[in-house]
N, C-alpha and C positions, 0 to 999 in steps of 0.2 A: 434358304429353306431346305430341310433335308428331306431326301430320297425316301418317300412312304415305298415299304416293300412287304410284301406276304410272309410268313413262313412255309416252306413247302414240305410236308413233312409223309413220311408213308408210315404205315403201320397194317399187320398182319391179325385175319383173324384164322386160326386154327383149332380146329375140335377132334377132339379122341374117342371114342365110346358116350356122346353125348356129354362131353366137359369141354371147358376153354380154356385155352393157353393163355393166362395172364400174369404180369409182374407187379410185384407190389415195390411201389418206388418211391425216395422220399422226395420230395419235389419241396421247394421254399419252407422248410420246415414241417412239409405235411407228409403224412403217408397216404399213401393214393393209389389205386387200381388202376391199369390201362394194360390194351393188348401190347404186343413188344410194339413199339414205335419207334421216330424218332426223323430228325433232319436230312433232308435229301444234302447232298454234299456237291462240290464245284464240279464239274466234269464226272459223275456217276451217273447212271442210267436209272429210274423210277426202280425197275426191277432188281439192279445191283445193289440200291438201295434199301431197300426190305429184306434182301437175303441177307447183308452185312447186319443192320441192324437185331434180325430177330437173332442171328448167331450170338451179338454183343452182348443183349439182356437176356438171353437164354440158353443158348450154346446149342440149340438148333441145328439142323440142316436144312432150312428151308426150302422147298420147292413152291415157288404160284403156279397155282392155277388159272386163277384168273382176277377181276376186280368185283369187290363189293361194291365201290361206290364211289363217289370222289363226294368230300366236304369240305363247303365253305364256314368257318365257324370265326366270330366276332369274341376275344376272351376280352369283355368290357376292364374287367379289373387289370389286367396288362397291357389292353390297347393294342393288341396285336392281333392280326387278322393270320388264322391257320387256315391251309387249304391242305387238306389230306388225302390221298391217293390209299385208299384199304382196299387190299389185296387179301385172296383167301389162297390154303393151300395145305403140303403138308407137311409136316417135320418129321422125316425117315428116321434120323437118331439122334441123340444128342451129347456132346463133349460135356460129359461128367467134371472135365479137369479145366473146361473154358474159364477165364477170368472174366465175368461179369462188370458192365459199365458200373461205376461206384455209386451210383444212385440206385440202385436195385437191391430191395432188401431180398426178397426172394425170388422164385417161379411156384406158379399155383395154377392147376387144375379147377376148374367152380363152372356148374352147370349153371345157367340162364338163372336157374331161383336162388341159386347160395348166391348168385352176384347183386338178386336184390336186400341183400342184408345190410340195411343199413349200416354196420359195422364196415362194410367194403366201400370207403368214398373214393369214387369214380371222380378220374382225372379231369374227365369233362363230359360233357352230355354225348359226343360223338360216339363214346364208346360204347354205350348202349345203343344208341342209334344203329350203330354200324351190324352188331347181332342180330338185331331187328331185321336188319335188311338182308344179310346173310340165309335168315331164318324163313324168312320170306319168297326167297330164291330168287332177288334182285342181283343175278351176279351176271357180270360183261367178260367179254373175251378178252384176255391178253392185249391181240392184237388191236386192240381199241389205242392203245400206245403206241405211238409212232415218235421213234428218237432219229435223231438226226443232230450227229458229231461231225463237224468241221473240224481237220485236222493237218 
């Protein structure tokens, strides 16, 4: 019987002048909306994990501040059970000349209502979720994180 395992993935939400940082990315053949995301990795920290990430699909400088949320989400048509760590915060500047993960068509700014444009199909429900709660001012502290490396 094989090892059922989560994916643990972190993703950033960041806003400018009342806009979101998001990437339009092709995923199984689709184009698709989400904030920068993406797989937490062996031996990285939750936090080193979303600063790397959002540099990857955006070329960022990410700082957190803190956490939106943690979600558990069920992708029935994959079977794969995602637990997400969204973190808010901000991105000081960003590398004009960064090489982008190859799934990233672009980066886009889109305030709360251009994201409801159906033309923008969202990667998954989380990602509106996650604004929602953002917007809401459901946000935790950092230190709600406790790492603990054996070494």
């Amino acid at each position: 019987m094989m090892e059922w395992k989560p994916h643990i993935t972190v993703a950033a939400v960041i806003c400018r002048e009342k806009k979101y940082l998001f990437v339009e990315e092709k995923i199984n053949n689709n184009i698709v909306i989400n904030q920068p995301a993406g797989h937490l990795e062996e031996g990285e920290s939750l936090s080193h994990a979303i600063i790397r990430e959002v540099h990857e699909e955006t070329g960022g400088h990410f700082s957190p501040s803190g956490l939106v949320g943690i979600y558990h989400y069920w992708n029935n048509a994959e079977k794969i059970t995602y637990i997400r760590f969204c973190f808010h915060g901000e991105c000081l500047n960003f590398d004009t000349n960064a090489k982008l993960d190859k799934e990233i068509i672009k980066v886009i700014w889109l305030t709360k209502e251009e994201l409801k444009n159906p033309a923008y199909y969202k990667r998954s429900p989380i990602v509106t979720q996650c604004l929602d709660d953002y917007e809401a001012g459901n946000l935790l502290p950092l230190e709600l994180i406790k790492s603990n490396f054996a070494y």
